[in-house]
MARTIDREN-871199 format. One record per residue (C-alpha): residue number from 1; x, y, z. Coordinates in Angstrom, 2 decimals. Last residue first. Example, Ala and Ser with C-alpha at 12.3 -4.5 7.8 and 13.67 -1.06 7.14 Angstrom:
- 2 13.67 -1.06 7.14
- 1 12.30 -4.50 7.80
end
This chain:
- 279 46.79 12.67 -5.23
- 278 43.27 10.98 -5.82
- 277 40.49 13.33 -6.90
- 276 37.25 13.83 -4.41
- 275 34.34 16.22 -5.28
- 274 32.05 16.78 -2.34
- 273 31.40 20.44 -3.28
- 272 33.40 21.62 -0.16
- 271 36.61 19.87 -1.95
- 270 37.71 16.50 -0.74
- 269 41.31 15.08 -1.08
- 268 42.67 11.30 -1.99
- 267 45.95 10.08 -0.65
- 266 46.89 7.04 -2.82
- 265 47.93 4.40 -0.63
- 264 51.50 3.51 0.17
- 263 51.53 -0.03 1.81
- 262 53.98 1.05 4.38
- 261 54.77 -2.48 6.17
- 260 55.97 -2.29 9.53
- 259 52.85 -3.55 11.41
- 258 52.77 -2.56 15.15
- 257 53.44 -4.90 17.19
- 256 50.98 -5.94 18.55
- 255 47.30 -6.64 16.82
- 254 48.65 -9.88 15.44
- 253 47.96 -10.36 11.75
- 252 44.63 -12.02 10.37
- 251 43.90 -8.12 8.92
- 250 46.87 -5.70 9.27
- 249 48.19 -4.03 12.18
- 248 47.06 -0.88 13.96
- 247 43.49 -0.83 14.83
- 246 42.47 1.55 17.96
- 245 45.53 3.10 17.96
- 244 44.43 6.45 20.27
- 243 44.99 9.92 20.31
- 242 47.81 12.84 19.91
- 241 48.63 11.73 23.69
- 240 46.41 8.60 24.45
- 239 48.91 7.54 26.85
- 238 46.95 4.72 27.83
- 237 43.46 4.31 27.02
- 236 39.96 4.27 29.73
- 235 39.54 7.86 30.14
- 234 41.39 8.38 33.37
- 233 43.12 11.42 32.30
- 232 46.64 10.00 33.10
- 231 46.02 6.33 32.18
- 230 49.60 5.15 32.19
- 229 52.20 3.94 30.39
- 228 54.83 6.91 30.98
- 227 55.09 8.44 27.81
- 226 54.47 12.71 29.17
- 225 58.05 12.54 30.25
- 224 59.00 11.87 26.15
- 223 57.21 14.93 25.00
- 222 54.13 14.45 23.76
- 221 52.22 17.09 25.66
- 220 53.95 20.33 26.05
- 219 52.30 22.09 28.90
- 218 55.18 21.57 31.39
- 217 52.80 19.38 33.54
- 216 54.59 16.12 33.59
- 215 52.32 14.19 32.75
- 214 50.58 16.10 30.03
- 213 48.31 13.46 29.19
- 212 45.01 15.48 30.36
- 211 46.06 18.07 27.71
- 210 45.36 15.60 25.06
- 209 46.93 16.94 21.62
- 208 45.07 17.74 18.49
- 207 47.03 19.10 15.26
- 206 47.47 22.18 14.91
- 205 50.37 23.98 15.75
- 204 52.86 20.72 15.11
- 203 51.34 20.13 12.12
- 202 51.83 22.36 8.97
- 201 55.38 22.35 10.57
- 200 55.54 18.85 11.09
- 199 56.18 17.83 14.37
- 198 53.62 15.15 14.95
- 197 54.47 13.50 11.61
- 196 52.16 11.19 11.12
- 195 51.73 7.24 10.82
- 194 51.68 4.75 7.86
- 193 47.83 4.47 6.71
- 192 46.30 7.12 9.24
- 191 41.79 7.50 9.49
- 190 42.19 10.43 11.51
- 189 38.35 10.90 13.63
- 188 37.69 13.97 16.28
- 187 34.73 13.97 18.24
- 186 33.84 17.41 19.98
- 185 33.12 18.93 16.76
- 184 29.73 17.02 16.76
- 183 28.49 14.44 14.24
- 182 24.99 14.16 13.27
- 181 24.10 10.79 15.21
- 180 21.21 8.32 15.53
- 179 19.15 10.12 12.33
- 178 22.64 11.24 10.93
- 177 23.27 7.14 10.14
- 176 19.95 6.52 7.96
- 175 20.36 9.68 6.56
- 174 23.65 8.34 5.19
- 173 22.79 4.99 4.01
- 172 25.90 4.41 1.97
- 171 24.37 4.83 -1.08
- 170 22.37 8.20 -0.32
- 169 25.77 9.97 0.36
- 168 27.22 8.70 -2.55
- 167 24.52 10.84 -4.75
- 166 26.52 13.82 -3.76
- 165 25.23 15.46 -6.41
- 164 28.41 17.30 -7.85
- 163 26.69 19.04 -10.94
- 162 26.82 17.43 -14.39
- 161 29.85 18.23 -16.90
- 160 31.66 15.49 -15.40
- 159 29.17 12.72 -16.26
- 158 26.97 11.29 -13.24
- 157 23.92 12.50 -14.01
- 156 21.09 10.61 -12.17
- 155 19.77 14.05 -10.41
- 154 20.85 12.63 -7.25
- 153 19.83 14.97 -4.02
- 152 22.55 15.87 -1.72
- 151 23.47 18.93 -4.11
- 150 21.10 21.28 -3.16
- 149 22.19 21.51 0.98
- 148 18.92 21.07 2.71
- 147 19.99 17.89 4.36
- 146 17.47 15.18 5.00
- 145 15.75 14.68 8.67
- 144 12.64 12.78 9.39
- 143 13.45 9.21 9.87
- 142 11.65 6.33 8.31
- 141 8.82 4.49 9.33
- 140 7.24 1.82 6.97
- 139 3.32 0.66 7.24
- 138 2.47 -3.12 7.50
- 137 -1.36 -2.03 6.56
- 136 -4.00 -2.17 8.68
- 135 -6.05 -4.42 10.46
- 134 -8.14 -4.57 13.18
- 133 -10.44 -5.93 16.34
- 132 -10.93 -9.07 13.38
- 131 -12.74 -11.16 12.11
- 130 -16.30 -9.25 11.28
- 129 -15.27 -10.11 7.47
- 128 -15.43 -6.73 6.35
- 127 -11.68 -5.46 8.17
- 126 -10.10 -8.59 6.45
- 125 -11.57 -7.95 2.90
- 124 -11.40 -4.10 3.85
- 123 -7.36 -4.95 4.94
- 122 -7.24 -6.98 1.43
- 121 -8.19 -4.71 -0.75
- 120 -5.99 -1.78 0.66
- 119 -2.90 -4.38 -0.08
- 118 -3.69 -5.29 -3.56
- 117 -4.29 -1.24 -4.43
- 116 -0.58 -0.65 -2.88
- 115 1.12 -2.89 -5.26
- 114 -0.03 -0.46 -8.11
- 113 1.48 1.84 -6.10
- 112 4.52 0.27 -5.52
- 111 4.86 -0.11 -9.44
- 110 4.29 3.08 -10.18
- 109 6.41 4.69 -7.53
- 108 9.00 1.85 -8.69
- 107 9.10 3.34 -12.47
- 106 9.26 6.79 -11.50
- 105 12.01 6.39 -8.79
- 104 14.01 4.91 -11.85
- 103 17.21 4.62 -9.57
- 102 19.11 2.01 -11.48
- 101 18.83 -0.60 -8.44
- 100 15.16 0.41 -7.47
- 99 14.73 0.44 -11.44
- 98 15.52 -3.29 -11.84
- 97 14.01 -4.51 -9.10
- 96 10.31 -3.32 -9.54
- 95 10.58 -4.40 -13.15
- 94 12.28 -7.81 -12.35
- 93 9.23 -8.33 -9.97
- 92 6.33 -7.22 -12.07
- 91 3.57 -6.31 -9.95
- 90 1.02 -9.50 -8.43
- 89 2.26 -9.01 -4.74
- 88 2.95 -12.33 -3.41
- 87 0.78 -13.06 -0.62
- 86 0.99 -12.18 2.94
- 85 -1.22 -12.33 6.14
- 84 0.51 -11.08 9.44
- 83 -0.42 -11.69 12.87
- 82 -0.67 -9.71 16.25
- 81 -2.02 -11.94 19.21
- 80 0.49 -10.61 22.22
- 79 2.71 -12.95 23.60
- 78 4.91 -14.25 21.14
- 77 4.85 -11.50 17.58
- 76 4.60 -12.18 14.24
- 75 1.79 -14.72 14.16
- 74 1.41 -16.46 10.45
- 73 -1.14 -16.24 8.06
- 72 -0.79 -17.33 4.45
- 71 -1.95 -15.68 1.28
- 70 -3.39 -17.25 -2.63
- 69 -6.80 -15.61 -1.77
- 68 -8.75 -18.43 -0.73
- 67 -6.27 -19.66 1.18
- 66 -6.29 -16.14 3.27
- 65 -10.38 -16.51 4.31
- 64 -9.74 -19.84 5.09
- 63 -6.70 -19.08 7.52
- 62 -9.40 -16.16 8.60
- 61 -11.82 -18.60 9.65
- 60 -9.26 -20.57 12.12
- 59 -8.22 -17.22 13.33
- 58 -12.07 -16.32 13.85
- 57 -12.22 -19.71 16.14
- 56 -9.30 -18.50 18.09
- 55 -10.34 -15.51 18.90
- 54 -11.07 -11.47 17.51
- 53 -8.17 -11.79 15.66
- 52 -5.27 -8.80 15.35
- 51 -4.00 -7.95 12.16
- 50 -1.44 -7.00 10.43
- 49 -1.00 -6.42 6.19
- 48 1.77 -7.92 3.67
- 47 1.84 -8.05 0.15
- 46 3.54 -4.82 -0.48
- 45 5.16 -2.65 2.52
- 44 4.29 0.49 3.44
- 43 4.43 4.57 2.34
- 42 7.26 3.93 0.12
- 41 9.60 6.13 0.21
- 40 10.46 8.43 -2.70
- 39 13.67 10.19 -2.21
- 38 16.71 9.49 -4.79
- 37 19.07 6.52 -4.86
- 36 17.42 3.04 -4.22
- 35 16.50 0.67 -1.28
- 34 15.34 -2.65 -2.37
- 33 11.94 -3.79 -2.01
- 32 11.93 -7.62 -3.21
- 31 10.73 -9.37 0.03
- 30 8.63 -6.58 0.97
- 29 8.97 -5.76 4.73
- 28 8.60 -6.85 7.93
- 27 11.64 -5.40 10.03
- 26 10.64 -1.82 9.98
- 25 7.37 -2.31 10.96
- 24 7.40 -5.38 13.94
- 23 9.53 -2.11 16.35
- 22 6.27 -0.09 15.67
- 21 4.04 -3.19 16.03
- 20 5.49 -3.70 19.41
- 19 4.92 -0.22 20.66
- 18 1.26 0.31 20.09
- 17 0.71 -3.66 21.55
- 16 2.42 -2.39 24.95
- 15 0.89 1.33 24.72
- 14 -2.29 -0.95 24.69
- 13 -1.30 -3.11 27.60
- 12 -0.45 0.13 29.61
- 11 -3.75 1.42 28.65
- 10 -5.67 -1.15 30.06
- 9 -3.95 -1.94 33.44
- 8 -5.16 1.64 34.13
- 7 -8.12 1.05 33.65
- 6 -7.94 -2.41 35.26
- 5 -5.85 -0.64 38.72
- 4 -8.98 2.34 38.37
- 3 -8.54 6.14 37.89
- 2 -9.17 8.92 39.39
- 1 -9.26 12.39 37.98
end
């Protein structure tokens, strides 16, 4: 199959406009949506739909189109002619808010989906007018992966006697974070408060070492030969032995030398069920 330099000049300008509406998604959304605990998502945002104008004269009819209905029009992206007509969704507000921040996920379906009505009508009011090439909704993406373990989800119960949802997880944004990266075994994190005891005996067998430090080659890395102020394993830190300071001092204090104050902080201990008690 052959094809021509304009066909061909074609589809690269519409996998252009394709992709620049997918990054314009996530970032236009509903000025009061706020993300809450649990697992309905919103299918798109309220008050808000894209479109793309026939010309210039059907842009000037389509300002006068959105007046009429309470909206304004403004262009969303530089080069290409992509703009966005919004209007302030006619749900309660304080309602939506509200149970997005207590977790009522049946409250806020409602609500969003009463929302949703407002914004079909208006991408038929757009699509009908003869306007526009399209118009569609300003649709959310979100990623696809959610642990299967049961007690991810949040049930709402946070008493003792409940199960141990790990409803933190959903706070901080978790699936969010495990859609760029799910951890691996080759990365090792210690979090340290006032340093470790490298030759302690619950230690000293087990705790990670960097062979490529081993200076002097005895196979005992740490020792003092092995502290020579170099990059042995060329990886870019210094005698990166048991690891690497990346922090060390305190905030609005010099980096080096190392602080000296021991601020003793509770040491606090996880359980497979999530649970976590201070010690």
């Amino acid at each position: 199959m052959v094809f021509s330099r304009k066909t061909m000049e074609e589809n690269m300008r519409r996998r252009t406009i394709l992709s620049i509406v997918a990054v314009i998604i996530p970032f236009a959304v509903f000025g009061f949506y706020i993300p809450h605990r649990g697992y309905y998502r919103p299918s798109f945002a309220l008050g808000q739909a894209l479109f793309n104008p026939t010309d210039e004269v059907a842009l000037t009819q389509l300002h006068e189109l959105a007046d009429a209905e309470n909206a304004t029009i403004h262009k969303v992206t530089r080069r290409l002619e992509i703009y966005m007509v919004s209007w302030e969704p006619s749900i309660d507000r304080e309602a939506y808010e509200t149970a997005a921040r207590t977790g009522d996920i049946a409250t806020v379906k409602t609500l969003q989906e009463q929302g949703e009505l407002e914004v079909h009508r208006m991408v038929e009011l757009i699509k009908n007018s003869g306007l526009v090439i399209w118009a569609q909704p300003n649709s959310y993406r979100y990623i696809a992966y959610t642990p299967n373990d049961p007690y991810f989800p949040d049930d709402g119960d946070h008493t003792p006697s409940s199960g141990p949802d790990q409803f933190d997880k959903a706070m901080i944004h978790c699936p969010e974070a495990w859609d760029i990266q799910k951890g691996s075994e080759s990365i090792i994190l210690a979090i340290l408060d006032s340093g470790v005891d490298v030759d302690h005996p619950d230690l000293t067998a087990n705790i990670w070492v960097n062979p490529g430090e081993d200076a002097d080659g005895d196979g005992e890395v740490g020792d003092w030969d092995d502290v020579n102020g170099l990059d042995n394993d060329g990886n870019g830190y210094i005698d990166d032995l048991y690891g690497y300071d990346f922090v060390g001092g305190v905030t609005g204090e010099e980096m080096t030398p190392p602080d000296q104050e021991d601020w003793n902080p509770d040491i606090h201990y996880y359980g497979d069920d999530g649970w976590g008690e201070p010690d």
